[in-house]
C-alpha positions as CSV (number, residue, x, y, z in Angstrom):
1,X,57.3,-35.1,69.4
2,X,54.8,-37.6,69.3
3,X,54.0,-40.9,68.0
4,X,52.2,-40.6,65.1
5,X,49.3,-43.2,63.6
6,X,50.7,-42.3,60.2
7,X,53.4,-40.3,58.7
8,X,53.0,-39.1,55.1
9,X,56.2,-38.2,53.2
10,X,55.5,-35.8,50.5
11,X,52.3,-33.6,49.9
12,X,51.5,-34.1,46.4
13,X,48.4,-35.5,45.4
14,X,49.0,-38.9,46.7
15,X,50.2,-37.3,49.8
16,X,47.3,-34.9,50.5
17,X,44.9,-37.6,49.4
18,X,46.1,-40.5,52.1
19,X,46.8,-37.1,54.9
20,X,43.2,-36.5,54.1
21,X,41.3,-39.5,54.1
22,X,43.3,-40.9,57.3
23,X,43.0,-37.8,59.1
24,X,39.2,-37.6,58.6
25,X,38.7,-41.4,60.2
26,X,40.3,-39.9,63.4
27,X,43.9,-40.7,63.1
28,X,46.9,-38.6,63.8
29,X,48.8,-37.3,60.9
30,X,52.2,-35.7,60.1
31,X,52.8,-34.7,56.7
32,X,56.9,-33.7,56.3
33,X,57.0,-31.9,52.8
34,X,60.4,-31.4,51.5
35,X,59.6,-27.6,50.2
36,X,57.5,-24.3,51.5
37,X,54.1,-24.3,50.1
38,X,53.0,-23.1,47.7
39,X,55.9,-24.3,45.1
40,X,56.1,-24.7,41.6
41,X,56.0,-28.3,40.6
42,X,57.2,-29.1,36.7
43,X,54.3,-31.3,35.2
44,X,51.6,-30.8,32.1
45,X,48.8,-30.7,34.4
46,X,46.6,-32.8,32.6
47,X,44.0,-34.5,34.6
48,X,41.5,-37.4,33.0
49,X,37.8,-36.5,33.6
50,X,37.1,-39.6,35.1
51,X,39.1,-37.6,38.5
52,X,35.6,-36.3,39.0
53,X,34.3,-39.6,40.3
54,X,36.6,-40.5,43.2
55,X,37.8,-36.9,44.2
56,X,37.3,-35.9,48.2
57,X,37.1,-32.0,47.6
58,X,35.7,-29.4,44.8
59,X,38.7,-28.3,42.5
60,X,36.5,-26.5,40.4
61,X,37.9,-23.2,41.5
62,X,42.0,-24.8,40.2
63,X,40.6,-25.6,37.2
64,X,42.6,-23.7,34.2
65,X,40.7,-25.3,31.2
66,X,38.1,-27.3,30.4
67,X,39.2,-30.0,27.3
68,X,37.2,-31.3,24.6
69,X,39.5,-32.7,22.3
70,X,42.8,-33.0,20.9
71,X,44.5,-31.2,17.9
72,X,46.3,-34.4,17.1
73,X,50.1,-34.0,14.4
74,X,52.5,-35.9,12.9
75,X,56.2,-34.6,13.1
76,X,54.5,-30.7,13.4
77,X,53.3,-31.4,9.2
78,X,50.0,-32.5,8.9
79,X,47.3,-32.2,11.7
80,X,43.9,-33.3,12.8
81,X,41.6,-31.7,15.2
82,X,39.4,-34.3,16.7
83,X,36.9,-33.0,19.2
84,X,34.2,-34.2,21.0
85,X,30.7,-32.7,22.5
86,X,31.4,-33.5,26.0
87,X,34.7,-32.7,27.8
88,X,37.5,-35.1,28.3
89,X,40.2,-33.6,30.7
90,X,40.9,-30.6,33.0
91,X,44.0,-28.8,33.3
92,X,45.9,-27.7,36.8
93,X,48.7,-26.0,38.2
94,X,50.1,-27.7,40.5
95,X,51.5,-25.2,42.9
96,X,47.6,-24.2,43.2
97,X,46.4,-27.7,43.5
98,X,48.6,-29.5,45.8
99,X,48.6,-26.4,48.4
100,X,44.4,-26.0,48.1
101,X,44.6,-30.5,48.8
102,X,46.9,-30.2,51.7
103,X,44.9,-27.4,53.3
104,X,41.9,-29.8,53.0
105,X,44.1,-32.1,55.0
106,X,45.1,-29.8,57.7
107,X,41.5,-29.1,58.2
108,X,40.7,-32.6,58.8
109,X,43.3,-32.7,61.4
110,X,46.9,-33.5,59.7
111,X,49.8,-31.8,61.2
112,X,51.7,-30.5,58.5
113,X,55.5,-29.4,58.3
114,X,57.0,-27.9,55.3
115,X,60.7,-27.3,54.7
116,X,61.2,-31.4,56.5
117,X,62.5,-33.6,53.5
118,X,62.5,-37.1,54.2
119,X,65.8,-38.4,53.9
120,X,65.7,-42.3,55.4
121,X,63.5,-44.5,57.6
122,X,64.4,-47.2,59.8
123,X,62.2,-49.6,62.0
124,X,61.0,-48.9,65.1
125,X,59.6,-50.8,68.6
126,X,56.6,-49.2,67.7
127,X,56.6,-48.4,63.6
128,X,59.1,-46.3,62.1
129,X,61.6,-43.6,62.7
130,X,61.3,-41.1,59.6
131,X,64.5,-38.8,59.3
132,X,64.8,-35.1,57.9
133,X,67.8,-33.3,58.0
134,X,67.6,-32.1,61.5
135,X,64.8,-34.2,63.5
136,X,63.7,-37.8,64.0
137,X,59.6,-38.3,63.7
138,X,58.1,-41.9,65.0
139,X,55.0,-43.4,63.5
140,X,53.2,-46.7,63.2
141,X,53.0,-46.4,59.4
142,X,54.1,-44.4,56.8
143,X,53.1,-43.4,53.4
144,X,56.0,-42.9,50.6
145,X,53.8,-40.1,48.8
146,X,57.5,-38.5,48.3
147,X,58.2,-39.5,44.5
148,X,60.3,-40.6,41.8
149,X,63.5,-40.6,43.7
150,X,61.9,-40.5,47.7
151,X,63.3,-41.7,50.2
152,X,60.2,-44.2,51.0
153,X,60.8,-46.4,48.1
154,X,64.3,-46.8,48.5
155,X,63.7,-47.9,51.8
156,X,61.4,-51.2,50.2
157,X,63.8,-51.4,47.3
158,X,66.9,-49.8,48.2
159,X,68.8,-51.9,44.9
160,X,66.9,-51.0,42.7
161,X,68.1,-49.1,39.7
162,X,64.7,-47.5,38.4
163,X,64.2,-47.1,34.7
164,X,62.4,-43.8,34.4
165,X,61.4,-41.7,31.3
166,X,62.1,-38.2,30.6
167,X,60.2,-35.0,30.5
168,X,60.9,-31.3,29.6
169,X,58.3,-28.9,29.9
170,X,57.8,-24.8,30.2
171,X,55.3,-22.3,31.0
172,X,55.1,-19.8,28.3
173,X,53.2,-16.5,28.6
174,X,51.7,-15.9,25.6
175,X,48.7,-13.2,24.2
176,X,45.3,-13.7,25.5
177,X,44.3,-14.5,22.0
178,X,46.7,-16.9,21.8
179,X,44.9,-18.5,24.8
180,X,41.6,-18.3,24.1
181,X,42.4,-20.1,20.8
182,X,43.6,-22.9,22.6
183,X,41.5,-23.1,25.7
184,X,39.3,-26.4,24.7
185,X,41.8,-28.6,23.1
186,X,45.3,-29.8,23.6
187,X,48.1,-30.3,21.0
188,X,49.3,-33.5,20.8
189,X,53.0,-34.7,18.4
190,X,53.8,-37.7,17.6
191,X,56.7,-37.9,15.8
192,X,58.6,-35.1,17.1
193,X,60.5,-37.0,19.8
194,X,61.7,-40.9,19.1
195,X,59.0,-43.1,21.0
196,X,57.1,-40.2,23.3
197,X,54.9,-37.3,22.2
198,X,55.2,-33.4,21.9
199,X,52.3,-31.1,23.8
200,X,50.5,-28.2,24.1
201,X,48.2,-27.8,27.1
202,X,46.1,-24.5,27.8
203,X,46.1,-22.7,30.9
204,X,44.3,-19.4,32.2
205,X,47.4,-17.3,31.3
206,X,50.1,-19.6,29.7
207,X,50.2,-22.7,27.8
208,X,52.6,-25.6,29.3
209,X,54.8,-26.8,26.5
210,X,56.6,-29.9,27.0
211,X,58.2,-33.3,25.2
212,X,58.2,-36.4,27.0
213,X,60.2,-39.8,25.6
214,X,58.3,-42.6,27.0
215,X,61.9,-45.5,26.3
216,X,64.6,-44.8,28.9
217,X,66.3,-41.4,29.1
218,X,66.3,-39.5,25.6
219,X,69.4,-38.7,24.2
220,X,69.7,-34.4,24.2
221,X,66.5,-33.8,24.8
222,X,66.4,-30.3,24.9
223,X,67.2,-30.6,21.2
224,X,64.2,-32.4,20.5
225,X,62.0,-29.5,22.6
226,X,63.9,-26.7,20.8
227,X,62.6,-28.4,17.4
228,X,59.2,-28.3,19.0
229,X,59.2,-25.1,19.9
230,X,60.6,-23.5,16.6
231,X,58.4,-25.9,14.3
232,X,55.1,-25.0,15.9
233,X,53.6,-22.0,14.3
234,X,52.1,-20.1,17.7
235,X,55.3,-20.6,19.7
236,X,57.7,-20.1,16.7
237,X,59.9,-17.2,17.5
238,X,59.4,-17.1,21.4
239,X,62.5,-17.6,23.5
240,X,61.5,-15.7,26.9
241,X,60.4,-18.9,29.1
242,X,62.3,-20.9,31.8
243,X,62.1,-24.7,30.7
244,X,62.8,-27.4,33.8
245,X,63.4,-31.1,33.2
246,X,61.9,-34.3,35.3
247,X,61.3,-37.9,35.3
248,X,58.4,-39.6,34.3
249,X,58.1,-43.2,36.8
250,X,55.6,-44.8,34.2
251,X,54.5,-48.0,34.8
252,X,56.8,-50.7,33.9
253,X,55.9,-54.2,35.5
254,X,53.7,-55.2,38.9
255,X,55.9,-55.1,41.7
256,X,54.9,-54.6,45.8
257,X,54.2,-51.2,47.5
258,X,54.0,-52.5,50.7
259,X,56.6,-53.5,53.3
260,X,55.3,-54.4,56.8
261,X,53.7,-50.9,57.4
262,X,55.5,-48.8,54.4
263,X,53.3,-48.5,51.9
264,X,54.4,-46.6,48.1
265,X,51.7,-44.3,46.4
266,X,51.7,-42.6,42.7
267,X,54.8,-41.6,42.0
268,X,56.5,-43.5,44.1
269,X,54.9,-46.5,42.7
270,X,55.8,-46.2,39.6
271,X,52.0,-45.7,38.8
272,X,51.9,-43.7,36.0
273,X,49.9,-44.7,32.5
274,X,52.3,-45.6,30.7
275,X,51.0,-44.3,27.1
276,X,50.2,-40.6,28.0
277,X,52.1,-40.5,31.1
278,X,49.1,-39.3,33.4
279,X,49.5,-39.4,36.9
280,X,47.5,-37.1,39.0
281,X,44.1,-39.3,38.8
282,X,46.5,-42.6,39.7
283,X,47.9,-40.7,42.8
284,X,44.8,-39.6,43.8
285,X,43.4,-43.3,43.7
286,X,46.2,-45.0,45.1
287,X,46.2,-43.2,47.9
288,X,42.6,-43.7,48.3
289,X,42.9,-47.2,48.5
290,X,45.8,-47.1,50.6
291,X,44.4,-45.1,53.4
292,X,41.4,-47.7,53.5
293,X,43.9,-50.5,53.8
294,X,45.7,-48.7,56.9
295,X,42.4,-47.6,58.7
296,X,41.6,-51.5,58.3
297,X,44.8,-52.6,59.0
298,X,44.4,-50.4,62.3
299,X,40.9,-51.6,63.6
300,X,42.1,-55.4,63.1
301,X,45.4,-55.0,64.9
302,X,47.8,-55.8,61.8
303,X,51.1,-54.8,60.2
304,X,50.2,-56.1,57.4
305,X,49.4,-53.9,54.8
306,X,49.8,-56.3,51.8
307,X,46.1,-56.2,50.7
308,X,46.7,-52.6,48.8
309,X,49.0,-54.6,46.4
310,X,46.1,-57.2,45.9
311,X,43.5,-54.2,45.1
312,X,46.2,-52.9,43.1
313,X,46.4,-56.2,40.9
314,X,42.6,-55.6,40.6
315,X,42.5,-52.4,39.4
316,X,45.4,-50.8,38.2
317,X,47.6,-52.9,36.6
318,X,44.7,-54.9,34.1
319,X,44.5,-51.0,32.5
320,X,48.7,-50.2,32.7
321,X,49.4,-53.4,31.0
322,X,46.5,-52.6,28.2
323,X,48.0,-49.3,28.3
324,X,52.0,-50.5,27.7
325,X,50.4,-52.3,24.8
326,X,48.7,-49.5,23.0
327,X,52.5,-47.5,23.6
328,X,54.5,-50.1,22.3
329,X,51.9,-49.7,18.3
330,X,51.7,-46.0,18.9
331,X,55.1,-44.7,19.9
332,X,56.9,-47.4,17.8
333,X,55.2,-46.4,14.5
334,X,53.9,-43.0,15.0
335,X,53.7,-42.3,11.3
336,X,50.7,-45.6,11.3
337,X,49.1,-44.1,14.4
338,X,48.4,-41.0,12.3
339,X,47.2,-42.2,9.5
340,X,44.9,-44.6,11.3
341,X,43.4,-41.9,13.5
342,X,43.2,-39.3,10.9
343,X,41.0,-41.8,8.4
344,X,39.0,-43.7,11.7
345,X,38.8,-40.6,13.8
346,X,35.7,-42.8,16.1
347,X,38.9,-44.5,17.7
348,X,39.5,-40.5,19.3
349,X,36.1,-40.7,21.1
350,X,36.7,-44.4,22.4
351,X,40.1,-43.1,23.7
352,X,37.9,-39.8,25.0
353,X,35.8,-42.1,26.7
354,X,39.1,-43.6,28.9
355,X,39.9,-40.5,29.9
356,X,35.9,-40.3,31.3
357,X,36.3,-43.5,32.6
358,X,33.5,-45.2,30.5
359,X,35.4,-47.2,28.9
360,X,39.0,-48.9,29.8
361,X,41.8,-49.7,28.1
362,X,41.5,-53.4,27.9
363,X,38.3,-52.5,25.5
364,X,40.2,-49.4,24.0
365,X,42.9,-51.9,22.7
366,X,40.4,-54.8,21.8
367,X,38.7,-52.5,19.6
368,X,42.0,-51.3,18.4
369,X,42.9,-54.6,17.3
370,X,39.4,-54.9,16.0
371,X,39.2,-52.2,13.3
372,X,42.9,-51.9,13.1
373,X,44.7,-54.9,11.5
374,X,43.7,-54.3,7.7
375,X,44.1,-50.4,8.3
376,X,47.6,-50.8,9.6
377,X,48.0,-52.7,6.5
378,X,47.1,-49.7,4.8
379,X,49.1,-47.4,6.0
380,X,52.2,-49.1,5.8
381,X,51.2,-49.3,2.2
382,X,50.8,-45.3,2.5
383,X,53.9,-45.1,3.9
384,X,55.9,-46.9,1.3
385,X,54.3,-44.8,-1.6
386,X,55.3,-41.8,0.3
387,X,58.8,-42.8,0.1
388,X,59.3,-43.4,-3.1
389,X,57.2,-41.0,-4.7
């Protein structure tokens, strides 16, 4: 076997995004995917709109809905539907997205073997040797594009206990009607699971029904998605669906992706928004800006792969840290959150307009502090007389 320029472990979005790019500027690419494409891969599927501004390939044909707003409750009681004229977010499978993305990257010249997990990599004369259960692959630099728990970040920080948040979610078939009455907004709890969210998310013949808790590891919570799914009126009753469990590497605090020429994308990151847990669009763009820093690090002869973590600085982790602070309000005091939406419902459309990527989150929580302060006064007040009366 060959030396490769690059080896990419995993062929997620990240993956498929960096095999992509790198393969297009001439390099030679193996992609070692632990499972046989296509495979099922547990995750809402929500992707921001503002994906349409830095994506390499037309996914209009993997699109399963088209959002325009949010059907926002507190603890399944009352609700708000708060929609918008333009739309906000698409929604994927992921078996159908992450196989039509790592065909793109075949045809730009990636070699690609499925069924090859990465399980260790070790340093090389010339790069690194990247292990799978029964061969030994060589390449100048490699790409941890392998997830939460790949074997590509514990090879940077192989101490490191990660603290990750949990997820369950399900695919349940449900009447066409059912679908067509959801196809342009998502359902969104707060309330229904300590410190996380409840959802509802439309797709061409299912919705995806899932509960994430966005402060360590949640305590039974298949307990907390069984409420969800009794408590909501359209599921209520339904008990034919197949419900699968998995970790949620939000953003926590900056650390360093790179190490000589290993270098960590999306998942295995960490770089997830830590308020809605989103991390399609993040893979996407990390691996972006990684393959530009290996084609550069190429052409100038270097090992040194250190300025992703710099762009990173720049432009990720400004928005995550906005982002943990807009959690820490909502998810501690869910009950505030709702009232404050449901009587200023513009804050929706500013929130919309992240999601688009025309506004941030530095300015989404400025203007959250702006009109919020006397309003959170208020609903506390609101609150209290609930109560007691």
């Amino acid at each position: 076997m060959p030396t490769f320029d690059v080896i990419v472990a995993g062929s997620g979005p990240a993956g498929a995004t960096s095999a992509y790019r790198l393969a297009r500027a001439g390099l030679s690419v193996l992609i070692l995917e632990r499972d046989k494409l296509p495979r099922y891969k547990p995750c809402g599927g929500g992707i921001s709109l503002k994906i349409d501004r830095i994506l390499d390939t037309d996914i209009k044909d993997f699109i399963e809905a088209t959002v325009f707003g949010a059907y926002f409750s507190h603890g399944q009681k009352e609700g708000t539907h708060l929609m918008s004229e333009q739309p906000i977010a698409y929604m994927v499978m992921r078996d159908k997205l992450d196989t039509h993305l790592t065909c793109e990257a075949v045809k730009a010249g990636a070699t690609l073997l499925t069924e090859n997990k990465v399980q260790g990599i070790a340093a090389a004369k010339n790069g690194y040797e990247v292990f799978t259960k029964d061969s030994v692959f060589t390449g100048r630099y490699v790409v941890g594009a392998d997830g939460v728990n790949g074997a590509v970040r514990r090879f940077i920080y192989p101490n490191t206990v990660r603290t990750i948040a949990a997820s369950i979610e399900a695919e349940i078939e449900v009447d066409q009607s059912v679908i067509d009455k959801h196809s342009n907004y998502v359902h969104i709890d707060f309330g229904v699971i300590p410190y996380g969210y409840a959802w509802v998310f439309p797709k061409k013949n299912m919705l995806s029904v899932g509960i994430a808790g966005f402060r360590g590891v949640v305590k039974r919570p298949k307990e907390f998605f069984d409420k969800f799914i009794k408590g909501h009126n359209t599921l209520s009753g339904i008990s034919e669906f197949t419900y699968k469990g998995y970790p949620l590497p939000l953003f926590r605090n900056q650390q360093n992706l790179t190490k000589g020429g290993v270098i960590l994308t999306g998942d295995a990151g960490n770089l997830v928004d830590p308020f809605f847990g989103e991390g399609i669009y993040y893979a996407v763009r990390s691996a972006q800006l990684a393959s530009s820093v290996i084609c550069d690090s190429i052409r100038n002869g270097s090992n040194d792969l250190s300025r992703y973590d710099k762009l990173l600085s720049n432009e990720f982790y400004p928005e995550f840290r906005a982002a943990q602070k807009v959690s820490q309000f909502v998810y501690a005091c869910p009950r505030v959150w709702f009232d404050i939406l449901s009587e200023r419902t513009e804050l929706a459309e500013k929130y919309y307009n992240v999601l688009r990527g025309s506004n941030s989150y530095d300015n989404f929580l400025k203007e959250l502090k702006a009109i919020g302060g006397s309003l959170v006064k208020t609903a506390i007040k609101k609150r209290i007389v609930r109560l007691f009366s």
